[in-house]
N, C-alpha and C positions, 0 to 999 in steps of 0.2 A: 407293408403288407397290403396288396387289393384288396376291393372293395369284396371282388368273388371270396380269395380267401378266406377274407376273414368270416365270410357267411360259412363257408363250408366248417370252419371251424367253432363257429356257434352251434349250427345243425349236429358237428360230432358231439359238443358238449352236452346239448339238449337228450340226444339219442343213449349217452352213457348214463346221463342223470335219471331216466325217466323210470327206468325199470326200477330204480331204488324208490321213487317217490309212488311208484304202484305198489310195490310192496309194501312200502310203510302205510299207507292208503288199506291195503289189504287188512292187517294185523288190526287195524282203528276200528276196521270196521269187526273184525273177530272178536275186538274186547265189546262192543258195543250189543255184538250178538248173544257172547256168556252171561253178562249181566244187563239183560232189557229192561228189567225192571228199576233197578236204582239209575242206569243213563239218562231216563225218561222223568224220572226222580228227580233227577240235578239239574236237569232242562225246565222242568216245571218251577222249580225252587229259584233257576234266575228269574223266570219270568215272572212270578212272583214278588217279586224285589225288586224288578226291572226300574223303578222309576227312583231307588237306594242306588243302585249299584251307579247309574246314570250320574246322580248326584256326585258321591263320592268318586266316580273314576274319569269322570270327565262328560262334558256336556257334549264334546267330540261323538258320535257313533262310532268310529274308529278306534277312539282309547277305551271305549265301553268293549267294543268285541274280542280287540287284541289282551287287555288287560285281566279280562273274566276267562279268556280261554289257557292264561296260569294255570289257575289251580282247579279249572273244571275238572279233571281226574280225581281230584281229592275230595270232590263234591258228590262223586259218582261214587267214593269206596266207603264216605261217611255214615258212621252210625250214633244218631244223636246217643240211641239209651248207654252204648258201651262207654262215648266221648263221656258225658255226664259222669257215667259212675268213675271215671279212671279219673276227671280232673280232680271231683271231687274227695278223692280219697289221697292226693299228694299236691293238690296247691297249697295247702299250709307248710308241708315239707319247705317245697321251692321258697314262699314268701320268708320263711327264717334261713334257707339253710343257702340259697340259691340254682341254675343249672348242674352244676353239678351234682349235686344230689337229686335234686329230682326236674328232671326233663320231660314235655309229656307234649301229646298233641291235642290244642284245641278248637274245637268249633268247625265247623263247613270246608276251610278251607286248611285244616290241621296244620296252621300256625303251632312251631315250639317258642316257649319263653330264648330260648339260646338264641334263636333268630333272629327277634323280637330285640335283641341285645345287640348283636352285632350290625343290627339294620339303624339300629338309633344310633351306636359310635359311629358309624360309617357317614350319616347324616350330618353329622356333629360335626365332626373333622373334615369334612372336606366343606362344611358350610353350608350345605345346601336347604336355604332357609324356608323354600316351598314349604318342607314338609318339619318345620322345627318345634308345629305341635308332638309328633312324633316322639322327640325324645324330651320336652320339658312336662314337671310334673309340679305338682303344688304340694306336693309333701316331702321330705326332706330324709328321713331314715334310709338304707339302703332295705331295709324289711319292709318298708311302708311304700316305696321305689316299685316293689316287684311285687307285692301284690296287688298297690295300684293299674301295673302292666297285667295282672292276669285277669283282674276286673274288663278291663278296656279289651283285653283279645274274647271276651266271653261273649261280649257285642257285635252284630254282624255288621254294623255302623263304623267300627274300629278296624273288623278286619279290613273291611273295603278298604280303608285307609292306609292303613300298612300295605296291599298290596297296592296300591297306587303307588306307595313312597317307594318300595321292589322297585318297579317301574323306574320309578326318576333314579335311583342307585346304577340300575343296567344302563339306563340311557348315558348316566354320567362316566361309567366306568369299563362298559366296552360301544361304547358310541360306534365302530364300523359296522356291530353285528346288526346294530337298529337300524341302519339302511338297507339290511339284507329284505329280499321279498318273503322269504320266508321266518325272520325274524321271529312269530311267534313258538317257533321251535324254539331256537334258542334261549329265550326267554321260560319258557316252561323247563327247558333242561338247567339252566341255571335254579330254579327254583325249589325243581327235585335235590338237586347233588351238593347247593350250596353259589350262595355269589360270590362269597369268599375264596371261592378254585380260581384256579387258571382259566383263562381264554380257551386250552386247549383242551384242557381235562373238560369243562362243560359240554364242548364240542365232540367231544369222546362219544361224554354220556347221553347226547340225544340219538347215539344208537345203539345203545345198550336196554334190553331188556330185563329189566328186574322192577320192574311195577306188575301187581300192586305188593308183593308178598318181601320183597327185597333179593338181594344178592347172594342174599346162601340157597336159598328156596329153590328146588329144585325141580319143581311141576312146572307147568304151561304159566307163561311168564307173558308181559306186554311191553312194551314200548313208551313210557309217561310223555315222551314228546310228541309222537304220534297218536296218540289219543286225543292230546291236546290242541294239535295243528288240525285233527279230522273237527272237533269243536267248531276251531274258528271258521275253516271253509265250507262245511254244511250247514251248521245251524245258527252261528253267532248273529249273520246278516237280516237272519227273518225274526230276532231277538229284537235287535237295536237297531 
């Protein structure tokens, strides 16, 4: 292939791509317009933290901006007073009975215990000792196990933690996507859908709109990737 062709075929690619990245651009900026108020909320709450998050996610600017722009959407739909009253009323379930009985979301960046669980095997088993705070614990019971895990997700110190260890999981386990430029999409769609899917099924979901309400819900719906990619390329930079 020449040197022309192959620019003309970059130029088509760009020109076919673009329209979808202004539209997803578009819809970011539509979630950001319905709710001004908690957006501006969850912008203020990093910056707030700014020098926690920094700690925990990396001294990098880079791993700070890509890393917080995960679960920025879940930061923007949180409500501490509902979060409180709901953990409160079935973390003892969970600590005796475990996820399957009671599952729930907690804290800023609506960590579930079921996560929390599969992020620590995944950790274990493939080795990856960075993060081998993550799954050891200094109590011994499997009831003492998980409620030590819901103590530690109740800490915004903790969360940061677990998503950094998210982080090293994706990098470990789809390593081509983290070369992608736009990586923090995928990234965020893994996080919404699950990192336990497919390659292909995440790549699905980062354009599928069922944030914030989910998949059955049938009103005006959002994009959690694209929310989360408008994050990183507007405001993350003047963050960190």
């Amino acid at each position: 292939m020449s040197h022309t062709t192959a620019q003309k075929w970059l130029l088509m690619l760009f020109c076919l791509a673009c329209p979808a990245m202004l539209w997803a651009q578009k819809t970011a900026q539509e979630y950001e317009k319905a709710y001004p108020t908690n957006f501006q909320d969850a912008l203020a709450f990093i910056k707030m933290h700014k020098a926690l998050f920094i700690e925990q996610l990396g001294k990098e600017a880079g791993d700070a901006r890509v890393i917080s722009a995960i679960a920025f959407p879940e930061m923007v739909r949180y409500s501490e007073l509902s979060n409180m009253f709901e953990t409160a009323s079935i973390e003892t379930l969970y600590a005796k009975f475990g996820a399957k009985y009671a599952d729930f979301s907690v804290g800023n960046f609506q960590m579930k215990p079921s996560f929390i669980e599969k992020m620590e095997l995944y950790l274990k088993d493939n080795w990856l000792t960075t993060y081998s705070d993550v799954w050891q614990y200094d109590v011994h019971t499997e009831a003492e196990i998980r409620s030590k895990r819901v103590t530690r997700m109740k800490t915004l110190r903790w969360q940061l933690r677990y998503l950094r260890a998210f982080y090293g999981v994706i990098l470990h386990k789809f390593p081509t996507q983290m070369l992608q430029a736009d990586k923090a999409r995928f990234l965020a769609a893994a996080y919404n859908r699950g990192f336990d899917k497919s390659e292909a099924e995440i790549t699905r979901w980062s354009k599928v709109f069922a944030f914030p309400h989910g998949i059955r819900y049938t009103g005006k719906q959002y994009n959690y990737a694209d929310i989360s990619y408008h994050y990183y390329t507007k405001y993350s930079s003047s963050i960190f």
